[in-house]
DOGU-670212 format. One line per field, with one value per atom (N, C-alpha, C): residue number from 0; atom name; x, y, z. Coordinates in steps of 0.1 Angstrom, whole numbers, padded with zeros to 4 digits. Layout:
resi <- NUM:...
name <- CA:...
c1 <- X:...
c2 <- Y:...
c3 <- Z:...
//
This chain:
resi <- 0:0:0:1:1:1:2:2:2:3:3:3:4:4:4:5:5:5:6:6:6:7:7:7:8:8:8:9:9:9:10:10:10:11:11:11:12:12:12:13:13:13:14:14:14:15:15:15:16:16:16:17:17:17:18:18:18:19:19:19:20:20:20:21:21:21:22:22:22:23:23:23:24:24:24:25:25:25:26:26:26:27:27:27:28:28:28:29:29:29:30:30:30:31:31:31:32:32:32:33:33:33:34:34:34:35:35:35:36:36:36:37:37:37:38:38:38:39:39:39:40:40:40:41:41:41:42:42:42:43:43:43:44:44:44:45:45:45:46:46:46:47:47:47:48:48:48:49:49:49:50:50:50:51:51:51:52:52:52:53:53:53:54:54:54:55:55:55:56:56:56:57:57:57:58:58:58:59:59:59:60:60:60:61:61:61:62:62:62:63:63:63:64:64:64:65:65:65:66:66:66:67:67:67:68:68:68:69:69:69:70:70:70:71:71:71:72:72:72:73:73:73:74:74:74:75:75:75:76:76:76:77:77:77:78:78:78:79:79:79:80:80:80:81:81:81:82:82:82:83:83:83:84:84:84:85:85:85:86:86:86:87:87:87:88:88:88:89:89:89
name <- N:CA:C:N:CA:C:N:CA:C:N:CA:C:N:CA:C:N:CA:C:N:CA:C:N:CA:C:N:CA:C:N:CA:C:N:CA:C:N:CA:C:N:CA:C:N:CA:C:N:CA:C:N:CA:C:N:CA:C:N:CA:C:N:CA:C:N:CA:C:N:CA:C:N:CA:C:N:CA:C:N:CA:C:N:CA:C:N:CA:C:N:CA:C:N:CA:C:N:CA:C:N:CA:C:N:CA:C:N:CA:C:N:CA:C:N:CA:C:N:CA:C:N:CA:C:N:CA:C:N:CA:C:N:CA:C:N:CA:C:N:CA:C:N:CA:C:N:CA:C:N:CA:C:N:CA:C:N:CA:C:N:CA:C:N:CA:C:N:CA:C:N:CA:C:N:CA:C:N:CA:C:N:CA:C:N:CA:C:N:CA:C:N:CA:C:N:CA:C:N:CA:C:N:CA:C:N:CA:C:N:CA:C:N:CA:C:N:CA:C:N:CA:C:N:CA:C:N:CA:C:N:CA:C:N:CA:C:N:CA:C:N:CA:C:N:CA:C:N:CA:C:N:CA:C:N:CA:C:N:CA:C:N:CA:C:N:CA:C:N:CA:C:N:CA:C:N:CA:C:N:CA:C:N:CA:C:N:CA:C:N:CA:C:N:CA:C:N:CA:C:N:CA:C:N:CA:C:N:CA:C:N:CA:C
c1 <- -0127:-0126:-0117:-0106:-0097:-0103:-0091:-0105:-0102:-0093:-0092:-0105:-0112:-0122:-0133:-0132:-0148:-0150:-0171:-0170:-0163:-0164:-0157:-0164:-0176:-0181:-0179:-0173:-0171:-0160:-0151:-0136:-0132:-0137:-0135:-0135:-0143:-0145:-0156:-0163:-0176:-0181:-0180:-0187:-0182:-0192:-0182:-0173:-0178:-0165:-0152:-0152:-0137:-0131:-0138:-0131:-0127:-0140:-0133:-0125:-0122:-0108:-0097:-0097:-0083:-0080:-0091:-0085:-0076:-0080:-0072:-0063:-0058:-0045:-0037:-0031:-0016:-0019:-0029:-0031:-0028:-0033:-0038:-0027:-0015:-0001:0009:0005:0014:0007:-0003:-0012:-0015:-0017:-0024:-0041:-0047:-0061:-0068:-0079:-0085:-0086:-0088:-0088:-0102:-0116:-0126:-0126:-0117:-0114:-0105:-0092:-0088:-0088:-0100:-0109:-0115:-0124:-0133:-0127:-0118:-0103:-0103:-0095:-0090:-0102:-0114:-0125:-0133:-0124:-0128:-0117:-0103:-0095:-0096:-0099:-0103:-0117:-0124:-0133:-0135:-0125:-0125:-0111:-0112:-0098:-0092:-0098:-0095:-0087:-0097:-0086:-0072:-0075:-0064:-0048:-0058:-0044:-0037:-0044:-0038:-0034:-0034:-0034:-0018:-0013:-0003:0011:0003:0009:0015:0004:0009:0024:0021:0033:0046:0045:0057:0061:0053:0063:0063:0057:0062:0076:0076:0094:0101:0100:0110:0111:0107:0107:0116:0114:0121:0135:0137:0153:0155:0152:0158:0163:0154:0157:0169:0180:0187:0200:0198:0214:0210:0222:0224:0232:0223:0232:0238:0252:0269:0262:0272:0272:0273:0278:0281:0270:0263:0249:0239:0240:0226:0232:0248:0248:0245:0247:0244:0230:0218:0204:0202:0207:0202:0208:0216:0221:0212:0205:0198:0183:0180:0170:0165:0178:0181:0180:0182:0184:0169:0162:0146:0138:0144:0133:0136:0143:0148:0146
c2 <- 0179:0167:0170:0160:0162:0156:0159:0149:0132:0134:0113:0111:0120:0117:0115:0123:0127:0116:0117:0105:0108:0099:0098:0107:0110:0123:0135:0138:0151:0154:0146:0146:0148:0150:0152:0136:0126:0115:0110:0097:0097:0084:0083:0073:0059:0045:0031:0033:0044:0039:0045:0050:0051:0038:0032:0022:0013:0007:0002:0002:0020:0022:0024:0024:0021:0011:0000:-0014:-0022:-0011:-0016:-0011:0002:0014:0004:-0006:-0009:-0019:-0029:-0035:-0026:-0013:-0003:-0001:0006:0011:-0002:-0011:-0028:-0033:-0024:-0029:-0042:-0044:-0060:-0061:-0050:-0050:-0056:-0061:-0065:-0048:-0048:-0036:-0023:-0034:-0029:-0022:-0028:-0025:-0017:-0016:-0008:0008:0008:0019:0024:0014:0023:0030:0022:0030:0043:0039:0057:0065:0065:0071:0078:0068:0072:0081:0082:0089:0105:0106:0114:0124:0119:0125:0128:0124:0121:0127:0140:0139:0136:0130:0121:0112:0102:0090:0096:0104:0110:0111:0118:0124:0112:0098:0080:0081:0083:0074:0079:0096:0105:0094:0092:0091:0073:0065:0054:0057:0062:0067:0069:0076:0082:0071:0064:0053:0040:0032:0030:0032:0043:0051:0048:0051:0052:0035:0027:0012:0006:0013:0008:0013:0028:0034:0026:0026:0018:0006:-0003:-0016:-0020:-0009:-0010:-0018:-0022:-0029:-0042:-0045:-0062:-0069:-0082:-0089:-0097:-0098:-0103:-0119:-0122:-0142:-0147:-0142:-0155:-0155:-0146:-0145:-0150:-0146:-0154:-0171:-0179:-0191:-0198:-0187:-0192:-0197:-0188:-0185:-0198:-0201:-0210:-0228:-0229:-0238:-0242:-0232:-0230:-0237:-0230:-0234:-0248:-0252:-0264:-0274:-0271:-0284:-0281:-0268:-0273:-0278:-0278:-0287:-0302:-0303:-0320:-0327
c3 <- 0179:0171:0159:0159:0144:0134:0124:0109:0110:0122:0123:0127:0136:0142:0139:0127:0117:0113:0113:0101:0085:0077:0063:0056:0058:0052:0054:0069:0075:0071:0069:0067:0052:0041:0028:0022:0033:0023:0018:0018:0012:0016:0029:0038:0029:0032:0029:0018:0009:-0009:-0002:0010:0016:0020:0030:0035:0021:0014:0002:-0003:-0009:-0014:-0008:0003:0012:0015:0014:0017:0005:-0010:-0018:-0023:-0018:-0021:-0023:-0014:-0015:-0029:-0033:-0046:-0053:-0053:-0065:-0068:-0058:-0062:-0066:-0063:-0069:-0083:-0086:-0100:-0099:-0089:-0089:-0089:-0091:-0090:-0107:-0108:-0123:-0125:-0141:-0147:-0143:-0142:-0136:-0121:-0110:-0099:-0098:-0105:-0107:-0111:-0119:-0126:-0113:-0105:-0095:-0087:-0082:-0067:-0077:-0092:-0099:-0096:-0097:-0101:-0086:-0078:-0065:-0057:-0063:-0059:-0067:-0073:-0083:-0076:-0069:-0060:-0050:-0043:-0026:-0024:-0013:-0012:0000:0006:0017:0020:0001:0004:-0006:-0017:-0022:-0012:-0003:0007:0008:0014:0022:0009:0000:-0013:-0013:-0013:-0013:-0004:0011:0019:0018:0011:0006:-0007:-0015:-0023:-0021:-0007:-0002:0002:0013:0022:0010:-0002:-0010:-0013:-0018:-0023:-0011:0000:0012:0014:0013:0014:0003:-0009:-0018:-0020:-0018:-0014:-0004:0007:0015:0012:0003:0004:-0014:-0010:-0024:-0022:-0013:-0007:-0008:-0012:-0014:-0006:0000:0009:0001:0012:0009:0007:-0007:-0010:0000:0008:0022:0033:0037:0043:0035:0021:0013:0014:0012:0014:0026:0036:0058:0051:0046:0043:0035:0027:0020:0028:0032:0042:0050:0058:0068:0065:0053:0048:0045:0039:0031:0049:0058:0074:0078:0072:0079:0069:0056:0051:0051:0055:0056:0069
//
């Protein structure tokens, strides 16, 4: 059995406050969480290194989504885009 396999406790995590805090990694790293919820995820990443590690691995592919996404499309494909736009809402 690998540690995908394990329960959340076997695996360096801590049973439901995992799922919890991984359902709100990607809020947590967009700071979109209230300040109180925000605090528990920290408090829970701080203990668990479980979700630590997702939390790592959230980070990276963040960064790699945003290098990626540094290119700017050409005026003339954003005017097709907006054209386009502009015949389905009418």
């Amino acid at each position: 059995m690998n540690d995908w396999e394990k329960p959340a406790k076997e695996a360096g995590g801590c049973g439901n406050t995992c799922e919890d805090a991984k359902e709100r990694l990607w809020e947590y790293l967009d700071a979109e969480l209230a300040d109180i919820d925000a605090r528990t995820v920290r408090e829970h990443l701080s203990a668990c290194s479980g979700c630590l590690e997702e939390y790592d691995v959230d980070v990276v592919v963040k960064h790699l989504v945003k290098r990626g996404c540094q290119e700017v499309a050409p005026d003339t494909l954003r005017a097709r885009i907006h054209d386009q736009l502009a015949v389905w809402r009418v």
